[in-house]
N, C-alpha and C positions, 0 to 999 in steps of 0.2 A: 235901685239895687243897693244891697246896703251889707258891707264888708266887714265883719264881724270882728277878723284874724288875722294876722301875717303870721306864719311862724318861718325859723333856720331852724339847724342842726348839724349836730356833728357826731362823731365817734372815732375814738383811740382805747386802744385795751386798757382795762384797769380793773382792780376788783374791790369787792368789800373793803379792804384793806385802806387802800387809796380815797375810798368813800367816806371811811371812820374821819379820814386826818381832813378830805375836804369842810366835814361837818365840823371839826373840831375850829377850823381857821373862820368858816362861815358865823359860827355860832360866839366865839369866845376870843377869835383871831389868836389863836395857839395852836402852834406845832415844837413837836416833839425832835427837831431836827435844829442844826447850828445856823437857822437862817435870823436874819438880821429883823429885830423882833418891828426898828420905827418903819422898816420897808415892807414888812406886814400888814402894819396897822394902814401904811398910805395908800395900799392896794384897798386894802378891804372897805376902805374909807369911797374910794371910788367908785364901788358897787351898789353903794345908795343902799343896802340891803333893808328888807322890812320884814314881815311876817317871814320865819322857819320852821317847816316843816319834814319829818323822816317818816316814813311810811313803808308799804308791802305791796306789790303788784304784780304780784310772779317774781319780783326781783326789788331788792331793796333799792329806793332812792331819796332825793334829797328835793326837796321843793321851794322857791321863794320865791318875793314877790319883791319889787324895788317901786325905790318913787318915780322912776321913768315908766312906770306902769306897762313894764316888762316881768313878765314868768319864768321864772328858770326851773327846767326840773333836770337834775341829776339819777341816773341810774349807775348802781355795783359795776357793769360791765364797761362802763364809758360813755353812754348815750349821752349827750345833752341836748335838747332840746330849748329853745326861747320863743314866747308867743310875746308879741306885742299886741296887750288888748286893747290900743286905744287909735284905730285908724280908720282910714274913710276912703271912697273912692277918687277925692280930689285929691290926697293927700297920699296916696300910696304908695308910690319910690322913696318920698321922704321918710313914709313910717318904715321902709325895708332898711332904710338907709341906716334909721333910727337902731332899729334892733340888729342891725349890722356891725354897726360900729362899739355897741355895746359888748359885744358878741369879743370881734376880734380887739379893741384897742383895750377894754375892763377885764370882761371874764378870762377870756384867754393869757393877756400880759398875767393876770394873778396865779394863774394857777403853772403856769410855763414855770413861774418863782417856786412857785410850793412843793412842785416835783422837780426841781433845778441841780438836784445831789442826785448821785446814783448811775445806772451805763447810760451815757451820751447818748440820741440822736441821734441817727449817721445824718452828715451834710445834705447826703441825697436828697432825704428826708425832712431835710429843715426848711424852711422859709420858701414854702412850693404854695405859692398860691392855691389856694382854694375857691371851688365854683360851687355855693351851698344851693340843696335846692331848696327854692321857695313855696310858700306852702299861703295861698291865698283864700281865707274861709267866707264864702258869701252866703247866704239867708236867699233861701229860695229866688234865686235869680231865675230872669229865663233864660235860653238859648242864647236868642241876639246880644241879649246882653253878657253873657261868657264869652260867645262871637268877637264881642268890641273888645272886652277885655283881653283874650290872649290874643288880637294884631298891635294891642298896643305893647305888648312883654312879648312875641315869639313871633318868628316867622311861620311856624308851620305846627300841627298837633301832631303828635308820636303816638298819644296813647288816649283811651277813651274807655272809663269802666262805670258803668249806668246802673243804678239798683231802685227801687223805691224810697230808700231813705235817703241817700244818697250820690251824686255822678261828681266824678274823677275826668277832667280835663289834663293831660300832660304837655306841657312844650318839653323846652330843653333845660331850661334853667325853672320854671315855671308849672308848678302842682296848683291848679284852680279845681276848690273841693265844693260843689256845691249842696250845702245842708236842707235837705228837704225836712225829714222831722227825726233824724237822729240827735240822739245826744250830744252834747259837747265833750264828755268825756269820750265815749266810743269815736268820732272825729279823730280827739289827741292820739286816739291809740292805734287806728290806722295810719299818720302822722308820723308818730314814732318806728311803725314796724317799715315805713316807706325809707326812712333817713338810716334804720341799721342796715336795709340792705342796700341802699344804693350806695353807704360810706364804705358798707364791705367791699362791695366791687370794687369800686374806686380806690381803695388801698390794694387791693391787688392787682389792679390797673398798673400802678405805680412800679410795685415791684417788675412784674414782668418788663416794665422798663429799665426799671433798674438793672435787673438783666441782664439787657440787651446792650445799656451803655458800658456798664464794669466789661461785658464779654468780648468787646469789641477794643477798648483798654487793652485788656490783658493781652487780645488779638495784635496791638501794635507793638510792643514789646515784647512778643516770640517774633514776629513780625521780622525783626533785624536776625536776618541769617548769619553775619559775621558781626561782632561789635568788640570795641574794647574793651582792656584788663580795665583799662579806668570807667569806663563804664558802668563796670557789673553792681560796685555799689549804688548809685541810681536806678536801677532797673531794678533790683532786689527790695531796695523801702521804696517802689511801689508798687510790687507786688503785696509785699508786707500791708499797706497801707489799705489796699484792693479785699486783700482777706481780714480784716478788720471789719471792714464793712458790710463783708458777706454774714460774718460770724452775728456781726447785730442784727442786721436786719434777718436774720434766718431766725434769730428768737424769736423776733417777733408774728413772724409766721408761724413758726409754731404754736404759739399761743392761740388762733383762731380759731383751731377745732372744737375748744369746747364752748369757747361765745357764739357760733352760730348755730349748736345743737342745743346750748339753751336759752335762745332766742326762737328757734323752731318749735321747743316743745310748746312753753308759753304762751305763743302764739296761736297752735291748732289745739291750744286748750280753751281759746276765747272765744266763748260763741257769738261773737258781738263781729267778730273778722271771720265768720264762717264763708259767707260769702266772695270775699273778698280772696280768701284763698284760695277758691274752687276754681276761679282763675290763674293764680299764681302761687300760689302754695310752692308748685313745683321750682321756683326762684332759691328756695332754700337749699334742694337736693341738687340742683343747677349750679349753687355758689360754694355747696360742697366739693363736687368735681374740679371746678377752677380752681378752689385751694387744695386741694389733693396734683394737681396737674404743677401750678407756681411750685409746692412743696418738691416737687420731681425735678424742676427744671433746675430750681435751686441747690440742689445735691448736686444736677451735675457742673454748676457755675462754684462752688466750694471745690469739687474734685479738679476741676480745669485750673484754680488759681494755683491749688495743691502742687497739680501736674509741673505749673510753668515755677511755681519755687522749688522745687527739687533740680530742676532742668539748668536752674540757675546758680543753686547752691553747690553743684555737681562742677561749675564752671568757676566758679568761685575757689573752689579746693582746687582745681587746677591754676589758677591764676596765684595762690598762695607756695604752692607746688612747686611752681615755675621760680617765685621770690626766691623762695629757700636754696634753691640748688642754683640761682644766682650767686647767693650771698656765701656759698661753701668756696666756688669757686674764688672768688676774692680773696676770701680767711687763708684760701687753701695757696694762692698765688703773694700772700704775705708773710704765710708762713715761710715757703722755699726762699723767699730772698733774703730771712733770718736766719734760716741753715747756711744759706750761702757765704753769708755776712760773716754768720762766726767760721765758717770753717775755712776764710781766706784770711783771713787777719790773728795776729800772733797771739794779741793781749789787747786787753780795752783800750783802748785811748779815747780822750777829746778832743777834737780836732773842730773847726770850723765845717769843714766838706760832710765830718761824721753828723752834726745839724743839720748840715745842707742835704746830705743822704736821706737823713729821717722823714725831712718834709717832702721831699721827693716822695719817697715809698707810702706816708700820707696819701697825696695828693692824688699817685695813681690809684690807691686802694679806693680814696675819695670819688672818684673818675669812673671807675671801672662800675663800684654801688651805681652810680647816678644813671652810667650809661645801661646798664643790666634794666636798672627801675622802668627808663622810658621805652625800652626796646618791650620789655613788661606789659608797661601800658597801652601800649601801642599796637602790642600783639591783638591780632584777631581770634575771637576765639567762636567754632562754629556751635552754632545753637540748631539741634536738629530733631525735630520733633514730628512725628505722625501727622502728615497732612489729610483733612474731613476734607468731604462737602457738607456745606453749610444749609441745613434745616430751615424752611421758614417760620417763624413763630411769631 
């Protein structure tokens, strides 16, 4: 049997835009941005970069080739794709391994730099492992032999798509494509349309979690039916902090809608994946509803943060409320013992006891602030909000 291919891949939203500037750093290692030009050059340097190519495929991208006889192709929308051409069936984890580590420790480190300005990542978001699926191209294998192959990468087969030209083996981590007499290009391109939709999922996999972690946050922090004045600020930067990260991440779902309708049309424009989609075509209109459904849930996860900082900030004006008319009391219990002062005494004098008075009336004014403040902070204050039952999702 004899293993032509390994590819990865990935996907994050980007457009034309973001494509001009990768080509410009690929091609010239220049950007138009205040990033540090020798930390450029050490990235780019680490790409082994060779032959560059820009082209047209339904969608503009970027293509090279390195001296690790690794493929990159870049597409406008964020596709990236890597094939490593140069592996074998003895050697296969190593070559996954190869264009693995390519992938996340080169391509990724440089380009993480080159879009490093501009709205942050939310943490949620950041440093989440990823499980890419792998894409195994063999040359007319047979059966037993795909057989041996996915017990040694999977426990079990999920999916199975048989044509003339070519059959599709699925594990879990694991795409074994068997090339009967299709093209090599028409492969990449099924290849590709498999990695946009399953990265789509997959990021909306995420969010739905993300979700579910912020909602249950926010959940423990209504959560406290009485808390204190000292408190409130606490509990308010992070709510503050919670809606920060709704507001990011909710751009970035909205961004989705028009990447998977023009990845959809593209694709049932290709006669080459006719077949291919008469089984799953329906995947597109499927991963529309999901992000139409993520998009609903996530309005009501902004409305809910919305809810608990007004709920708070409501608590808050009360807690400031309660300060003020503390501190009137005081001004007001300093004033009367200076009416009293002048209207028992004849004429100014100096006296020692007249210091000794002053510091007195200090001290309780001093007193009286401090004990107002902790009775203040110490106050409970009730937080009472509409009780749900809680929805499965």
């Amino acid at each position: 049997m004899k293993i032509s291919n390994v590819y990865i891949g990935g996907w994050f939203q980007r457009t034309m835009l973001q494509l001009s500037e990768i080509y410009d750093f690929l091609r010239e290692c220049k950007s138009q941005l205040a990033l540090d030009p020798e930390r450029l050059d050490e990235l780019r340097k680490d790409l082994e970069i060779g032959k560059i190519d820009y082209g047209v495929a339904g969608e503009e991208y970027i293509e090279f080739t390195t001296a690790l006889n690794i493929k990159v192709k870049i597409f406008e929308d964020g596709l990236i794709i890597l094939n490593n051409q140069k592996v074998s069936e003895d050697t296969l984890f190593a070559d996954i391994d190869h264009v693995t580590d390519y992938y996340e420790n080169k391509l990724s480190r440089a380009f993480n730099y080159l879009f490093s300005l501009g709205a942050p990542v939310p943490k949620e978001l950041a440093n989440i492992e990823s499980v890419y699926p792998y894409f195994v191209v063999c040359d007319n294998a047979t059966k037993d032999e795909i057989s041996e192959l996915l017990s040694r990468t999977e426990k079990q087969k999920y999916f199975e798509f048989n044509n003339d030209k070519y059959d599709v083996i699925r594990g879990d981590k694991y795409y074994f494509v068997n090339n009967k007499k299709q093209s090599f290009d028409n492969i990449e391109r099924y290849i590709e349309e498999q990695v946009f939709i399953r990265e789509f999922k997959g990021q909306l996999h995420r969010y739905l979690n993300i979700h579910r972690i912020i909602w249950e946050k926010i959940d423990v922090v209504k959560e406290n039916a009485n808390v204190k004045g000292s408190e409130i600020v606490k509990f308010t930067s992070k709510l503050e902090g919670y809606a920060k990260t709704i507001n990011l991440i909710d751009g970035r779902i909205n961004q989705m809608s028009t990447y998977i309708s023009t990845r959809e049309k593209i694709a049932k424009s290709d006669q080459e994946l006719s077949e291919f989609l008469a089984i799953s075509g329906y995947r597109y209109e499927t991963l529309k509803d999901t992000l139409d459904y993520i998009k609903s849930l996530w309005n009501m996860t902004k409305n809910y943060v919305s809810s608990a900082q007004k709920l708070f900030e409501g608590i808050k004006q009360d807690v400031t409320s309660s300060s003020v008319n503390s501190l009137t009391i005081v001004t007001s219990m300093s004033a009367g013992a200076s009416i009293i002062s002048l209207l028992t005494e004849t004429k100014p004098e100096f006296t020692v006891f007249g210091v000794l008075y002053f510091f007195i009336l200090a001290f309780i004014g001093w007193g009286s602030t401090k004990l107002l403040s902790t009775i203040s902070s110490n106050r409970k204050y009730e937080v009472s909000d509409v009780e749900f039952e809680k929805d499965i999702k």
